[in-house]
LOZAMI-385563 format. One record per residue (C-alpha): x, y, z negated. Coordinates in steps of 0.1 Angstrom, whole numbers, plus 5000, padded with zeros to 4 digits. Example, Ala and Ser with C-alpha at 12.3 -4.5 7.8 and 13.67 -1.06 7.14 Angstrom:
<rs>
<r><X>5123</X><Y>4955</Y><Z>4922</Z></r>
<r><X>5137</X><Y>4989</Y><Z>4929</Z></r>
</rs>
This chain:
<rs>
<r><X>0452</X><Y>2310</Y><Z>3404</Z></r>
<r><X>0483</X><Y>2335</Y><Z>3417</Z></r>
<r><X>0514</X><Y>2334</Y><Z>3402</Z></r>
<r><X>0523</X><Y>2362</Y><Z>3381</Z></r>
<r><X>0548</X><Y>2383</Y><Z>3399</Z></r>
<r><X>0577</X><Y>2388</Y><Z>3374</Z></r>
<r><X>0586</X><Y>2427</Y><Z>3374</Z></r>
<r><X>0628</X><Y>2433</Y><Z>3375</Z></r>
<r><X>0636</X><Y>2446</Y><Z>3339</Z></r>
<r><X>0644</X><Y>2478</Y><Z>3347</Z></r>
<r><X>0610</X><Y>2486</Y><Z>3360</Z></r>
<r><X>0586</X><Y>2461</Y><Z>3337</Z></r>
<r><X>0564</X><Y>2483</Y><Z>3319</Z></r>
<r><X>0531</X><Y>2475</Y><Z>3304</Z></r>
<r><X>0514</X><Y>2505</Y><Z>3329</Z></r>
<r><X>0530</X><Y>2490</Y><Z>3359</Z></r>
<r><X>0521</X><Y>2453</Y><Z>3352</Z></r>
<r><X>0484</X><Y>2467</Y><Z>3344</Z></r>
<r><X>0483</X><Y>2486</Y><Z>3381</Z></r>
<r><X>0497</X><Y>2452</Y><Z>3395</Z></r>
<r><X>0474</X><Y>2433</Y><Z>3375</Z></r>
<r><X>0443</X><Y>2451</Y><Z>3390</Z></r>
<r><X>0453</X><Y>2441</Y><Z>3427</Z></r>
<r><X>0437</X><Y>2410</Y><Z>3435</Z></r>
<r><X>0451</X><Y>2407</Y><Z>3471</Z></r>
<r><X>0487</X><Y>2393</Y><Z>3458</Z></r>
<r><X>0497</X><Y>2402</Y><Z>3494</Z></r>
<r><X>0487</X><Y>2442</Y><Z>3486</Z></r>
<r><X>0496</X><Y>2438</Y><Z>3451</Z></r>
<r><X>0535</X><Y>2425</Y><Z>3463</Z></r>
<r><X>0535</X><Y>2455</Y><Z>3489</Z></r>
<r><X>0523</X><Y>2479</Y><Z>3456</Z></r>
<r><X>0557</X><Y>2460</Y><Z>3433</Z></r>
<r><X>0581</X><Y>2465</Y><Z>3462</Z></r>
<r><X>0574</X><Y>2505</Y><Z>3467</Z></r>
<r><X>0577</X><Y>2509</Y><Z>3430</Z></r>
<r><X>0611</X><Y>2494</Y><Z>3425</Z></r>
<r><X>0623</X><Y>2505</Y><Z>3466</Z></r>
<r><X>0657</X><Y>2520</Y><Z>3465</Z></r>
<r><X>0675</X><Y>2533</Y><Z>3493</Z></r>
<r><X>0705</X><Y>2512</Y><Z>3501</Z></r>
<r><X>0730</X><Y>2546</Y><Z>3505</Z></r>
<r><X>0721</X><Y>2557</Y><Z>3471</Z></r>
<r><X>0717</X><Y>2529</Y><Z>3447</Z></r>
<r><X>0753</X><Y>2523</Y><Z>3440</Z></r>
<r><X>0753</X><Y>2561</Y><Z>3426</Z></r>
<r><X>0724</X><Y>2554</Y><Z>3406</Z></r>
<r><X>0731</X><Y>2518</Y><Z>3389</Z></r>
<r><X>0753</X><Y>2537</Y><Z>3362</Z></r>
<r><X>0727</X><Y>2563</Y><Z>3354</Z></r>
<r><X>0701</X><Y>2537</Y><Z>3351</Z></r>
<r><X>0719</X><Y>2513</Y><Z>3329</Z></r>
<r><X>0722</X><Y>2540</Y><Z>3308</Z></r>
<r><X>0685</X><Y>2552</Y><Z>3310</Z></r>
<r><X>0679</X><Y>2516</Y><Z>3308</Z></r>
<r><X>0698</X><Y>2509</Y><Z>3276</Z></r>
<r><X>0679</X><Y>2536</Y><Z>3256</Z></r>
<r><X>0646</X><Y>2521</Y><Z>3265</Z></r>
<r><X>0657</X><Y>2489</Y><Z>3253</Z></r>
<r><X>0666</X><Y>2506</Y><Z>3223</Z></r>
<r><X>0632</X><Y>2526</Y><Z>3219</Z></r>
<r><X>0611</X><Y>2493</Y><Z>3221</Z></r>
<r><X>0635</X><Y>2478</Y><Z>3193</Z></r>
<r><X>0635</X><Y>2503</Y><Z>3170</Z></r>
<r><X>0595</X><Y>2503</Y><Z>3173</Z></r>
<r><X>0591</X><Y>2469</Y><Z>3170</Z></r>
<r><X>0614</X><Y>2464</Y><Z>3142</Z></r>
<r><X>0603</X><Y>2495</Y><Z>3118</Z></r>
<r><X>0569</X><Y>2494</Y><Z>3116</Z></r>
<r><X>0561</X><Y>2521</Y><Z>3098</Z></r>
<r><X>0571</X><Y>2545</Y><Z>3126</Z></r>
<r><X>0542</X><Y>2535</Y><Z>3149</Z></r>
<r><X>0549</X><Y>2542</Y><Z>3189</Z></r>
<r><X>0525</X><Y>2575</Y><Z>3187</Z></r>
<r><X>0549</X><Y>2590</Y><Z>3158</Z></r>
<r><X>0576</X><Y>2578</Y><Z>3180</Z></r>
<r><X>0572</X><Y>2591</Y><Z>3210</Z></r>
<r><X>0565</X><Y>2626</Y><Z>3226</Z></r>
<r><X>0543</X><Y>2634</Y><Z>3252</Z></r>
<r><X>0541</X><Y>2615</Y><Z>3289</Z></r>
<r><X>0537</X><Y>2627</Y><Z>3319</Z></r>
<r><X>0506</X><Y>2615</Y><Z>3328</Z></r>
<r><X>0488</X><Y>2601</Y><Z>3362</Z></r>
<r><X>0453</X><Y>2622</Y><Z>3371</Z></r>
<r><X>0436</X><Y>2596</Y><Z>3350</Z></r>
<r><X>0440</X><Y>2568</Y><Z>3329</Z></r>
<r><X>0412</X><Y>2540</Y><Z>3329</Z></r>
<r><X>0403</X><Y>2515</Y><Z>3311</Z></r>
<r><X>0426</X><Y>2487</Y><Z>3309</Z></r>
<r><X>0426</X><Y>2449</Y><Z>3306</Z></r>
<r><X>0444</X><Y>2417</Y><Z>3316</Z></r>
<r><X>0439</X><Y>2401</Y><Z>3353</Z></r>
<r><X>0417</X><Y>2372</Y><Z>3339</Z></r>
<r><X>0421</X><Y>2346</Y><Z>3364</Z></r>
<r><X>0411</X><Y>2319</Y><Z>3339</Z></r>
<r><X>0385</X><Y>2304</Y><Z>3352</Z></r>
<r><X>0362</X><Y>2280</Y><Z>3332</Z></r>
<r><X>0361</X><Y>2244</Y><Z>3346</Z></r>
<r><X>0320</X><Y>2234</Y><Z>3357</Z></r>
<r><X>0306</X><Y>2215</Y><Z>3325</Z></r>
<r><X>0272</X><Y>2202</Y><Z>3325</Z></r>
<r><X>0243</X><Y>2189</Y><Z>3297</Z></r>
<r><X>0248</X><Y>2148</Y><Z>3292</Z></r>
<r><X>0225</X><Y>2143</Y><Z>3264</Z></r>
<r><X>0206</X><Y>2167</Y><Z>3243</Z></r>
<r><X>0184</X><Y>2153</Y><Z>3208</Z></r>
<r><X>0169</X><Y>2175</Y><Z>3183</Z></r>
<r><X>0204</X><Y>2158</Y><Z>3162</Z></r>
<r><X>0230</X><Y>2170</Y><Z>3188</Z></r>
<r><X>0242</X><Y>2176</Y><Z>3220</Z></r>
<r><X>0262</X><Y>2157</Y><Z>3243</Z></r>
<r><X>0284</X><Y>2177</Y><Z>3272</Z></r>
<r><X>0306</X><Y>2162</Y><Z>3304</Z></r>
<r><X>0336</X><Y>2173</Y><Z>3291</Z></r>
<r><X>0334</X><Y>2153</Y><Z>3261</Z></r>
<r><X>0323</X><Y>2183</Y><Z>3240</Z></r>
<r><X>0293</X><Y>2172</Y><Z>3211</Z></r>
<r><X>0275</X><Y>2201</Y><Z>3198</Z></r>
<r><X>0262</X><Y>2188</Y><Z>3159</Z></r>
<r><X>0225</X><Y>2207</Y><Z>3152</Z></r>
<r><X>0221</X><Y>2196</Y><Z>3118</Z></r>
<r><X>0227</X><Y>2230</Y><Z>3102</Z></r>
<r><X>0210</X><Y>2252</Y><Z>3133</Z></r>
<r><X>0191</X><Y>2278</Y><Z>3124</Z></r>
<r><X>0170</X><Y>2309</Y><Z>3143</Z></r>
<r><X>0187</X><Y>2346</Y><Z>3141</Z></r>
<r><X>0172</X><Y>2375</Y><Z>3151</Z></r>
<r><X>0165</X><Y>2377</Y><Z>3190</Z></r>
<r><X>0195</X><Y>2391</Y><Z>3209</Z></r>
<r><X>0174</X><Y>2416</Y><Z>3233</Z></r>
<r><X>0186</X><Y>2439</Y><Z>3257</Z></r>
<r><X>0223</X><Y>2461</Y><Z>3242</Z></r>
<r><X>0235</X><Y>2490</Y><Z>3258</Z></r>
<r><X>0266</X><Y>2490</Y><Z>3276</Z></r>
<r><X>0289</X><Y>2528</Y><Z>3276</Z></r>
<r><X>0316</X><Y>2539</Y><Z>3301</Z></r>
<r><X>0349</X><Y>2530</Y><Z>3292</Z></r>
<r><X>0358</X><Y>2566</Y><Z>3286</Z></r>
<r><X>0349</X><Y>2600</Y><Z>3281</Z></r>
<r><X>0336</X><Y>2623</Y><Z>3311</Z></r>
<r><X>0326</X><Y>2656</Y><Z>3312</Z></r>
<r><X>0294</X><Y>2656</Y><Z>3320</Z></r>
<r><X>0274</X><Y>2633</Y><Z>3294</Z></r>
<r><X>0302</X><Y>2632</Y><Z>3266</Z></r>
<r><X>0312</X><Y>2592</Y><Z>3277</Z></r>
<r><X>0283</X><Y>2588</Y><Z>3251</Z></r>
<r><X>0251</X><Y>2573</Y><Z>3269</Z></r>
<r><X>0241</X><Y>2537</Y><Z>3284</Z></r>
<r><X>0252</X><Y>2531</Y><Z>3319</Z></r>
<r><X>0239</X><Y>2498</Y><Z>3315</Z></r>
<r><X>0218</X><Y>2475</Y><Z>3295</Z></r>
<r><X>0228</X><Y>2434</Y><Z>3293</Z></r>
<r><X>0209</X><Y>2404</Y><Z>3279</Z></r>
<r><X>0235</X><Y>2376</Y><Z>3281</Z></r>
<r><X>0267</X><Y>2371</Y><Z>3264</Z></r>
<r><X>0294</X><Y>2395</Y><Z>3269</Z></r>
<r><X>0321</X><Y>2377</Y><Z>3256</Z></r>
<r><X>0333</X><Y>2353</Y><Z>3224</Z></r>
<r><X>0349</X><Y>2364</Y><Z>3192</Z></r>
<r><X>0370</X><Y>2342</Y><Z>3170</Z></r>
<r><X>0369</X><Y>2342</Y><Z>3137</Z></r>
<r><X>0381</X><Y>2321</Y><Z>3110</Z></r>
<r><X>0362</X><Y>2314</Y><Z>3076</Z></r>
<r><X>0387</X><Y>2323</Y><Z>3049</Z></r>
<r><X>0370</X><Y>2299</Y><Z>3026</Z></r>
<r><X>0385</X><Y>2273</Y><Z>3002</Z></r>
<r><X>0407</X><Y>2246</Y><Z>3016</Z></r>
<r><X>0420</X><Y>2211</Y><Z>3003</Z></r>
<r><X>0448</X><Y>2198</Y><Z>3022</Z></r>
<r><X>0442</X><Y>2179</Y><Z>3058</Z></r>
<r><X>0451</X><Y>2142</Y><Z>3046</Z></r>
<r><X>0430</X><Y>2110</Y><Z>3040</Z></r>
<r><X>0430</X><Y>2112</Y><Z>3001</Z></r>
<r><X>0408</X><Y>2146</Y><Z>3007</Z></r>
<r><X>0385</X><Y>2132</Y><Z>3032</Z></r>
<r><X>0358</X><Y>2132</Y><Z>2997</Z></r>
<r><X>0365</X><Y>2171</Y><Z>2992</Z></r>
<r><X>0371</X><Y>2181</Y><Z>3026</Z></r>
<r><X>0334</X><Y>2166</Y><Z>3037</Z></r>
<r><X>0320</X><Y>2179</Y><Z>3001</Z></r>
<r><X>0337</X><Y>2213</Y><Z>3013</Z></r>
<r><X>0326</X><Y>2216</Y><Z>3046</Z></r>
<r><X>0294</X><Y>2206</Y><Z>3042</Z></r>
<r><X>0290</X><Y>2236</Y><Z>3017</Z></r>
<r><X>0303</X><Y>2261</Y><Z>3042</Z></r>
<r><X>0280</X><Y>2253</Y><Z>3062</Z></r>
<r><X>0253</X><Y>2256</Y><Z>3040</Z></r>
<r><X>0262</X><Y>2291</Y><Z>3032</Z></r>
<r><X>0271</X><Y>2303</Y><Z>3069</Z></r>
<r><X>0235</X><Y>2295</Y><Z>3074</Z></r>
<r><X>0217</X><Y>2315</Y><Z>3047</Z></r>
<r><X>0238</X><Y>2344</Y><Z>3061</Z></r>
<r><X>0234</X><Y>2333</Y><Z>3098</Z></r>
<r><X>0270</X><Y>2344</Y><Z>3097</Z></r>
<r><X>0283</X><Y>2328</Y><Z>3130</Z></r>
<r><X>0275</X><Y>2311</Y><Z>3164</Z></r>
<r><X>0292</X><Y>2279</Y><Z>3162</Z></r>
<r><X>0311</X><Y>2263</Y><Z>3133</Z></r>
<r><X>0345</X><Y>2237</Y><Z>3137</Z></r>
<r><X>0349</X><Y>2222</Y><Z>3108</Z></r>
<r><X>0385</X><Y>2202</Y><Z>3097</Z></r>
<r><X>0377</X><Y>2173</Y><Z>3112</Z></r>
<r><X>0370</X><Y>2192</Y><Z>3148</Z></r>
<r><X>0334</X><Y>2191</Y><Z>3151</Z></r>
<r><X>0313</X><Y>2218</Y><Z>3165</Z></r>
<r><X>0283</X><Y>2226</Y><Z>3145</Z></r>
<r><X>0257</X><Y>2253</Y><Z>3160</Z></r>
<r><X>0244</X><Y>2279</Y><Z>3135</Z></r>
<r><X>0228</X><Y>2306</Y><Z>3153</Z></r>
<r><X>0212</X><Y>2299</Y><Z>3183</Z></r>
<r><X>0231</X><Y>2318</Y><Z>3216</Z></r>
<r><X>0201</X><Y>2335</Y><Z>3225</Z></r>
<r><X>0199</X><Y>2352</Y><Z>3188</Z></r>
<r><X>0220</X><Y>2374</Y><Z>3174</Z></r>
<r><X>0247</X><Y>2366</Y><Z>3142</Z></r>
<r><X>0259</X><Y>2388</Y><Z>3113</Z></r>
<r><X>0297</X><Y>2376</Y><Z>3129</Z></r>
<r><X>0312</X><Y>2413</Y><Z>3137</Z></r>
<r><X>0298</X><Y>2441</Y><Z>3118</Z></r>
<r><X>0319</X><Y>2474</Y><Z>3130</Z></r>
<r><X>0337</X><Y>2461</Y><Z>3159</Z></r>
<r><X>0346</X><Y>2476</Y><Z>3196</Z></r>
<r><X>0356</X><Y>2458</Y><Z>3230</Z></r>
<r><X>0353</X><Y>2467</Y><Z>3263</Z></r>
<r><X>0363</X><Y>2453</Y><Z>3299</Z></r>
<r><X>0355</X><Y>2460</Y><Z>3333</Z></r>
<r><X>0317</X><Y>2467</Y><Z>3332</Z></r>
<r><X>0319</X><Y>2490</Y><Z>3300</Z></r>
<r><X>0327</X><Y>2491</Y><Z>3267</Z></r>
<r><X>0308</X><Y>2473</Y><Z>3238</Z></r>
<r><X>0298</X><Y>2489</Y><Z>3203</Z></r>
<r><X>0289</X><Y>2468</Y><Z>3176</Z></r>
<r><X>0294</X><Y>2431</Y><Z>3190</Z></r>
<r><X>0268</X><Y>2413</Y><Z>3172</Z></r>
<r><X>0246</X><Y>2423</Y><Z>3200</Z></r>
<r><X>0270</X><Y>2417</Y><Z>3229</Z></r>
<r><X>0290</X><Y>2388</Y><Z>3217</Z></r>
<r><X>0288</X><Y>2354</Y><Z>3206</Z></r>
<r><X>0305</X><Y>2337</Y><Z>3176</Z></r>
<r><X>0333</X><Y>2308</Y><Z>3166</Z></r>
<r><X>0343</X><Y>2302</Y><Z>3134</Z></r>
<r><X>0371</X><Y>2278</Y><Z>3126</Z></r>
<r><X>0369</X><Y>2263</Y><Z>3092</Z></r>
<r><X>0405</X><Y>2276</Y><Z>3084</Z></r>
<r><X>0423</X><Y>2305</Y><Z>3066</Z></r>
<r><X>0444</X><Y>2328</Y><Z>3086</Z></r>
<r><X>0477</X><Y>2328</Y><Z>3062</Z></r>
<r><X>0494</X><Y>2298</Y><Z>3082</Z></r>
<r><X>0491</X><Y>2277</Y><Z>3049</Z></r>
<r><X>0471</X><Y>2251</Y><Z>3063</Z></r>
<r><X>0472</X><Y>2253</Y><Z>3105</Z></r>
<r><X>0443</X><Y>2242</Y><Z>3126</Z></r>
<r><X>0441</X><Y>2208</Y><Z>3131</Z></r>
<r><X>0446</X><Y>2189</Y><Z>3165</Z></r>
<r><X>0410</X><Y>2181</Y><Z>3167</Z></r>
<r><X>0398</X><Y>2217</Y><Z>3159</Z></r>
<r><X>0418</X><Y>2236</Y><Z>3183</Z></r>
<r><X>0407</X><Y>2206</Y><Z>3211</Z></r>
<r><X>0371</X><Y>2214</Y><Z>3204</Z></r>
<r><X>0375</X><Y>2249</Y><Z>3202</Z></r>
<r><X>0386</X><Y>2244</Y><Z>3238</Z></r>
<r><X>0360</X><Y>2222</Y><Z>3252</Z></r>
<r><X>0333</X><Y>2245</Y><Z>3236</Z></r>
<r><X>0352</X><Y>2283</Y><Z>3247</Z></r>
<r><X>0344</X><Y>2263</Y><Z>3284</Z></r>
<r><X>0312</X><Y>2261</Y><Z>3282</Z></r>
<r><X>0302</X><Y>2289</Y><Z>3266</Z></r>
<r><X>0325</X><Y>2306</Y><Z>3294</Z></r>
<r><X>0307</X><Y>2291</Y><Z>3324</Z></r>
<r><X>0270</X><Y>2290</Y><Z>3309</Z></r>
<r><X>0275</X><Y>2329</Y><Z>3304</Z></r>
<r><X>0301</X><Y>2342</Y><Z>3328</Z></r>
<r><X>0322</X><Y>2347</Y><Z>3301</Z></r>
<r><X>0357</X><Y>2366</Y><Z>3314</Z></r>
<r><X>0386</X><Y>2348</Y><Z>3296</Z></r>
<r><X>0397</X><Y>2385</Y><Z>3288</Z></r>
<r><X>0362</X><Y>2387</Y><Z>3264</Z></r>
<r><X>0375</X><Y>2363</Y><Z>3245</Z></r>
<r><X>0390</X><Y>2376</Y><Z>3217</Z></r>
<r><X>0399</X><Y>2375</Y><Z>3183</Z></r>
<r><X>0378</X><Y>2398</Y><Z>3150</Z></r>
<r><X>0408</X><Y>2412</Y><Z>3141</Z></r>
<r><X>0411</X><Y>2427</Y><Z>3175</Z></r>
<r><X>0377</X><Y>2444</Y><Z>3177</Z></r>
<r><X>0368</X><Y>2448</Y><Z>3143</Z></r>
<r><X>0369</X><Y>2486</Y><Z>3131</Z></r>
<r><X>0366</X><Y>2507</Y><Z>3099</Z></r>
<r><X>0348</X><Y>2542</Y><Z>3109</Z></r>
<r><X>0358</X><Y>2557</Y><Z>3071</Z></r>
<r><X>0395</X><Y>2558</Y><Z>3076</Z></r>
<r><X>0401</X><Y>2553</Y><Z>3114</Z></r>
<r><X>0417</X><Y>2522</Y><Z>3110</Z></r>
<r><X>0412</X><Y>2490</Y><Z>3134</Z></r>
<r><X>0413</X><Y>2458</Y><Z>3115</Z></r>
<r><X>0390</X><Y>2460</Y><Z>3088</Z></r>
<r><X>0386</X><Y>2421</Y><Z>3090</Z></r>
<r><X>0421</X><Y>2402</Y><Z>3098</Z></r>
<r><X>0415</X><Y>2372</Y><Z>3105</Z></r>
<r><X>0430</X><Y>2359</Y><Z>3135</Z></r>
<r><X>0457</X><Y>2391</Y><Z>3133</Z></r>
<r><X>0482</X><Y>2364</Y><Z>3147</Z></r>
<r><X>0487</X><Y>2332</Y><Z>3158</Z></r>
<r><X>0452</X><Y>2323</Y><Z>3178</Z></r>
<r><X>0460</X><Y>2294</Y><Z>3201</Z></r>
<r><X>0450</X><Y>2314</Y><Z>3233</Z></r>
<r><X>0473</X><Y>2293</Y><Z>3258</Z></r>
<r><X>0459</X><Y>2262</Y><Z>3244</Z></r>
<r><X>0423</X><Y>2272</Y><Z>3243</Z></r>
<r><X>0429</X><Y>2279</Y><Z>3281</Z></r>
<r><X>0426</X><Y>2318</Y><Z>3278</Z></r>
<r><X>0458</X><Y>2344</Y><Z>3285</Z></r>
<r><X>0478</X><Y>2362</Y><Z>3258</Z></r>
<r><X>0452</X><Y>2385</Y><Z>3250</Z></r>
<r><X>0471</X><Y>2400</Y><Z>3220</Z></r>
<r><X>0486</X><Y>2416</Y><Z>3250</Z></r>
<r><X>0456</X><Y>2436</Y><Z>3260</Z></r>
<r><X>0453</X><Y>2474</Y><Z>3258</Z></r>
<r><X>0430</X><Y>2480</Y><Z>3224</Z></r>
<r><X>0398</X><Y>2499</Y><Z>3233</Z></r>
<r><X>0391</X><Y>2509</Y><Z>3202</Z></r>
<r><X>0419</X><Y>2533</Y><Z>3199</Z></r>
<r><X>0422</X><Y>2545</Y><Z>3236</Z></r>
<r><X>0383</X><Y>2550</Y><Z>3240</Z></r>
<r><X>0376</X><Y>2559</Y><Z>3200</Z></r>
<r><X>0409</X><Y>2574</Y><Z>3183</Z></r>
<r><X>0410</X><Y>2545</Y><Z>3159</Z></r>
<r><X>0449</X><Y>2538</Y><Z>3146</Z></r>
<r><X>0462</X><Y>2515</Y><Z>3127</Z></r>
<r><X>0486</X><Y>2513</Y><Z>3097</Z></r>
<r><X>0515</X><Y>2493</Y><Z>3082</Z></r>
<r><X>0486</X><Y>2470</Y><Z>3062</Z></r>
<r><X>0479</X><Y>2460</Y><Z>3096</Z></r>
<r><X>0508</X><Y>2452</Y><Z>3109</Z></r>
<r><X>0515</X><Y>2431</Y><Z>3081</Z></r>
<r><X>0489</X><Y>2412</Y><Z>3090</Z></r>
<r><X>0500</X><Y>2408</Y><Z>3124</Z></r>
<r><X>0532</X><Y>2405</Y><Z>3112</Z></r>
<r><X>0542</X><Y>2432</Y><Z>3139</Z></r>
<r><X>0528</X><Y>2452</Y><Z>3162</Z></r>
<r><X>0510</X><Y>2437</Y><Z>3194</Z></r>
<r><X>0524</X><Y>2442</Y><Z>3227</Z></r>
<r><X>0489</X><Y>2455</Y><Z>3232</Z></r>
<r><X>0494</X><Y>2482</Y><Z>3200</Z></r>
<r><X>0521</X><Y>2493</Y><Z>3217</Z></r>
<r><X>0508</X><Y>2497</Y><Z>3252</Z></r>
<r><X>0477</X><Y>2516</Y><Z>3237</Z></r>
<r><X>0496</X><Y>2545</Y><Z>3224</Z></r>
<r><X>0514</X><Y>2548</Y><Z>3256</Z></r>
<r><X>0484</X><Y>2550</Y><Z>3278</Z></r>
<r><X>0468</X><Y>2573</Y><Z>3251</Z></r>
<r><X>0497</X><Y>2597</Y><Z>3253</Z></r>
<r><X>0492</X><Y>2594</Y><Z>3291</Z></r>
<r><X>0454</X><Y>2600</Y><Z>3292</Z></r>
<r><X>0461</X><Y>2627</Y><Z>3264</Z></r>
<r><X>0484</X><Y>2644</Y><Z>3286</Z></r>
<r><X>0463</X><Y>2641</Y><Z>3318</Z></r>
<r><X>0434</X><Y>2655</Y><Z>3295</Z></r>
<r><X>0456</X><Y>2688</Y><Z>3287</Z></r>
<r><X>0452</X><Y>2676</Y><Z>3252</Z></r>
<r><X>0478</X><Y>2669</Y><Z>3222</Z></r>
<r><X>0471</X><Y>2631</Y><Z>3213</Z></r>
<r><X>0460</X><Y>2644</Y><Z>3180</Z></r>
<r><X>0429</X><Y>2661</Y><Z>3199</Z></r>
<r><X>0424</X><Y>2636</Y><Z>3223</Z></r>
<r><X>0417</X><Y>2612</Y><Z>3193</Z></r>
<r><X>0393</X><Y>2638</Y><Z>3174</Z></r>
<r><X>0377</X><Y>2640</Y><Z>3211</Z></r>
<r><X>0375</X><Y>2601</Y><Z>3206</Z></r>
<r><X>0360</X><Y>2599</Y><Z>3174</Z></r>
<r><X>0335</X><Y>2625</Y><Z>3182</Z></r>
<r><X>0324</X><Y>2602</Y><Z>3208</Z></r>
<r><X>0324</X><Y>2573</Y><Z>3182</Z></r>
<r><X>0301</X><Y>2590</Y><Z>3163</Z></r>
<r><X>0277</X><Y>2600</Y><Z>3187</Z></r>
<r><X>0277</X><Y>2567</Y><Z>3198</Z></r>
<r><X>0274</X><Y>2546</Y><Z>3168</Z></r>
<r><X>0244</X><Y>2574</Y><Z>3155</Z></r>
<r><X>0222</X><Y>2564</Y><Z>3185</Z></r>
<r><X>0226</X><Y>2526</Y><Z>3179</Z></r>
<r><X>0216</X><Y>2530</Y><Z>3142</Z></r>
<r><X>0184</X><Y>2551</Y><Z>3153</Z></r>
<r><X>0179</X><Y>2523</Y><Z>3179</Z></r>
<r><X>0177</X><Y>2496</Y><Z>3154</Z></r>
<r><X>0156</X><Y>2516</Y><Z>3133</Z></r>
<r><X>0130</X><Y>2518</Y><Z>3160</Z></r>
<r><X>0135</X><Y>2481</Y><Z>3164</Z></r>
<r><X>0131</X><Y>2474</Y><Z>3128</Z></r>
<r><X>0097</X><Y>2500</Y><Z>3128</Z></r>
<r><X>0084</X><Y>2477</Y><Z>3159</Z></r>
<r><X>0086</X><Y>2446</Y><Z>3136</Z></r>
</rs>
């Protein structure tokens, strides 16, 4: 893996560190740092005043974003100039996914080399994944940004979730009620064939919905990486529920977050999973009637990424507002308890692609939606057809 290269302050921005981020030669992606931050000897002692001074107000801008959230960065700022065009964004995901093979495999369970032991008591059959379109990862003149440029059949990714449901506390007086609980939850995520996978309290992984079949785990929910951009991720994405509530009263256990691991590998490798695809629901999960992202919280903060193996990807760039115009609110951020470094890089690059666009950011969202809409109204007639075939 290549060590990040660590920007000097004054330049670290989240657009540079994306550009850098995209270079995988570290050679060409050094040369690419040092003739962004170049300054000719003669003049730079007549510029370090100016800059600590241009460099103080930033610091000052980020602050006062950060700390009042009700002014979000796109009420904040004005208008960027803007390079000829601003893809699609994501982390460099050089997490890759160690090699883990089968061991032993029952009708009761399954038994993995890195230790991992998949329970198949409560398994259950969804409805068949099938081939899901896959959309450019922005608008273009020509088709709208609005049709197919690929179809998939395999896993695109993995989206955390965390069950919300009643909890007694994690201690051996429970261990009655937490088995009588669990055991419950499960019984219920299966009539709904709600998720993938299931960690209960005590860290085991119980399979739900088989891979190859799709679960009721996203609903309205957007992510995108390289390839394209996703739209409704039941189809494209597969499932893992921790037996937990989100509200930090009652952390994940050791053993959960250990399993969590050992299963986000192989998942990772069996698919191809990118660690930047693994994500949280309330990252990708969207409300269409008010514009709003986050229509499901859980997971607004605190995932374990770094110990699940994965990179900071509350630091990634939000697709569903740069691609779709969604926004989000001070309800949100309470949930997150403030903003993402990812929220905040969003409405930059908007204002930049906005810009480049000859648009306000106002119409380059309403140009967004548009494309939402057009989107999400041929997936619904799609599954209609489906449904008819049936």
């Amino acid at each position: 893996m290549d060590s990040p290269v660590k920007l000097p302050e004054p330049i670290r921005s989240p657009l540079l560190e994306w550009r850098a981020s995209r270079i995988e030669d570290p050679v060409a992606r050094l040369r690419f740092l040092r003739s962004r931050i170049r300054i000719e000897p003669a003049r730079r002692a007549g510029r370090r005043r100016r800059f600590r001074g241009r460099r103080l107000i930033v610091s000052l801008v980020l602050w006062i974003s950060i700390l009042i959230p009700a002014y979000t960065p796109s009420r904040a700022r004005g208008p960027m100039r803007a390079p000829a065009a601003v893809e699609h964004i994501t982390l460099a995901a050089n997490y890759s996914a160690p090699e883990v093979w089968p061991v032993e495999k029952t009708s009761a369970f399954e038994l993995y080399s890195n230790g991992l032991r998949i329970e198949n008591e409560f398994a259950v059959a969804g409805r068949p994944r099938g081939e899901y379109p896959v959309f450019r990862p922005r608008f273009t003149a020509s088709d709208n940004g609005d049709l197919p440029v690929a179809w998939k059949k395999d896993p695109a990714g993995i989206v955390f979730h965390s069950t919300e449901s009643h909890q007694a506390p994690f201690e051996p007086a429970e261990v009655r009620s937490l088995k009588r609980i669990g055991r419950s939850l499960l019984g219920y995520i299966r009539s709904q064939q709600s998720y993938h996978f299931v960690i209960d309290r005590f860290g085991r992984a119980f399979r739900v919905v088989a891979e190859s079949d799709m679960a009721n785990h996203a609903g309205k929910s957007v992510w995108a990486d390289a390839n394209g951009t996703y739209v409704g991720l039941n189809a494209s994405f597969l499932s893992i529920a921790f037996e937990a509530q989100t509200d930090a009263s009652m952390p994940l256990s050791a053993a959960q977050i250990h399993a969590a691991r050992l299963l986000t590998d192989l998942l990772r490798g069996k698919f191809g999973i990118a660690a930047s695809n693994c994500v949280t629901h309330a990252q990708v999960s969207v409300n269409p009637s008010n514009w709003r992202i986050g229509y499901h919280t859980d997971w607004a903060s605190g995932f374990p990424f770094s110990e699940l193996g994965l990179p900071d990807n509350y630091a990634q760039v939000v697709p569903s507002m740069f691609q779709f115009g969604f926004d989000y609110d001070d309800a949100f951020v309470a949930a997150a308890g403030r903003p993402w470094a990812g929220l905040i890089a969003t409405q930059q690059l908007l204002a930049e692609q906005a810009r480049a666009d000859g648009l306000s950011p106002n119409a380059y969202r309403q140009r967004s939606q548009e494309r939402y809409r057009s989107i999400s109204a041929q997936l619904h007639a799609n599954e209609e057809n489906q449904n008819e075939k049936q």
